[in-house]
N, C-alpha and C positions, 0 to 999 in steps of 0.2 A: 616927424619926431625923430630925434637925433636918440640911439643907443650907442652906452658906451660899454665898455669891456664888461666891467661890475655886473650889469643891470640885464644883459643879457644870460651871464652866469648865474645870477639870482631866480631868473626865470626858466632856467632848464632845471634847478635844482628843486623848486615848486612842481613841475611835471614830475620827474622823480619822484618825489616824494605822495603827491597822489597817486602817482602807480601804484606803486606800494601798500598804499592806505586800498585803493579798490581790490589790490591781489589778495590782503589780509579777508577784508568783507566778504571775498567771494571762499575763501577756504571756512571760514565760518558759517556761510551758506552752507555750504555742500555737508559741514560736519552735521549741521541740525539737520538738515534733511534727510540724513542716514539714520541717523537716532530717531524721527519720527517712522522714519522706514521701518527701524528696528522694531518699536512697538505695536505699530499695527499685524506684526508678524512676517513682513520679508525680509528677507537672508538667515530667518529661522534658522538657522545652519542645523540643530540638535535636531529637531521635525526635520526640515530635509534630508539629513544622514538616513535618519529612520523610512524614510520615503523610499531614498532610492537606494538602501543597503539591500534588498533582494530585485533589481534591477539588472542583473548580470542570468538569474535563474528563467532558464528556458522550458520548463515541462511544468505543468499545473502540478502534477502530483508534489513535487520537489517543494514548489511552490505553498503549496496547501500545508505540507509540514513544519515550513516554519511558520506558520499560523497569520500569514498572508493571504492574500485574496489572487485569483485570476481572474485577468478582465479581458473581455473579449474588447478588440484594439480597431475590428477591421471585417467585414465578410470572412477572415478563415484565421487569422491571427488574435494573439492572445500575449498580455504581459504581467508580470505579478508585480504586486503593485499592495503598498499597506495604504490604510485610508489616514488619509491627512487629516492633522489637529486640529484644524480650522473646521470643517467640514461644518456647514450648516451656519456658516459667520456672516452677518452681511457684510456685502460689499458695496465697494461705489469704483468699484475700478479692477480691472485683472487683475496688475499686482498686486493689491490688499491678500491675495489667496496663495496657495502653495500650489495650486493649480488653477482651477478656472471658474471667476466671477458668471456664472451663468443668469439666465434673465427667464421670463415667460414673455414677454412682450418687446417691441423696438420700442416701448412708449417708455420703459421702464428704467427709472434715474438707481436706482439700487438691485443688487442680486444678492443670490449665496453663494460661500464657497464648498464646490464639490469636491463631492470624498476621494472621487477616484478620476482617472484623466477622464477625460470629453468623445467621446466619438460619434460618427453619426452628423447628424444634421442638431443644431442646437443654436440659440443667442447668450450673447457676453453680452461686459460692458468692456472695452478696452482700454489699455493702460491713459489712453487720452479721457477716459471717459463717455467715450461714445459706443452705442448699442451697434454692432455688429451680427452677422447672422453667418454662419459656416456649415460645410458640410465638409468633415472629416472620415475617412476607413482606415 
């Protein structure tokens, strides 16, 4: 088959043009996926402020007076830390939480979200959705 000048340009300007149309579909992917992000509660930005606005405070006492918590982080270490809004939410995935989708079992398709970080040995479900098992100090 013989192309001539037209018929060629006609058909780069159809590439074009679906580019375009898939680069638009994928910016509208990613917009709705952040908005259901939003509502499940990640990028919670107002709870995260409040999370880790006493993040920088290193003494329990200090800690304790702005009516935060100290969590012991580690065999000798400690960090203050206010309990997160979700606390006790189910989850089906880490990031559903402001911290971490914990489990009782590897069998287990859903968890809650903990109030305060994780340490120790413990199970998630992770952002994949699969049951993982960690030991943190």
């Amino acid at each position: 088959m013989k192309f001539e000048l037209g018929q060629a340009n006609a058909a780069s300007v159809i590439f074009v043009v679906l580019g375009v149309i898939i680069g638009i579909v994928g910016v509208i992917l990613v917009l709705i996926n952040f908005d259901e992000a939003t509502e499940i509660g990640i990028n919670n930005s107002s709870n995260a402020d409040a999370v880790t606005d006493v993040a920088s405070i290193t003494s329990q006492e200090e800690c304790e007076e702005t009516g935060a918590t100290w969590v012991i982080t580690g065999k000798i270490a400690g960090q203050c830390e206010r309990p997160a809004d979700d606390a006790g939410k189910v989850c089906d995935q880490d990031r559903d939480c402001l911290r971490t989708c914990v489990i009782t079992s590897l069998d287990d398709k859903s968890g809650q979200c903990t109030e305060f970080s994780s340490y120790g040995c413990f199970k998630y479900l992770d952002d994949a959705r699969q049951p993982q098992s960690i030991c943190m100090d």
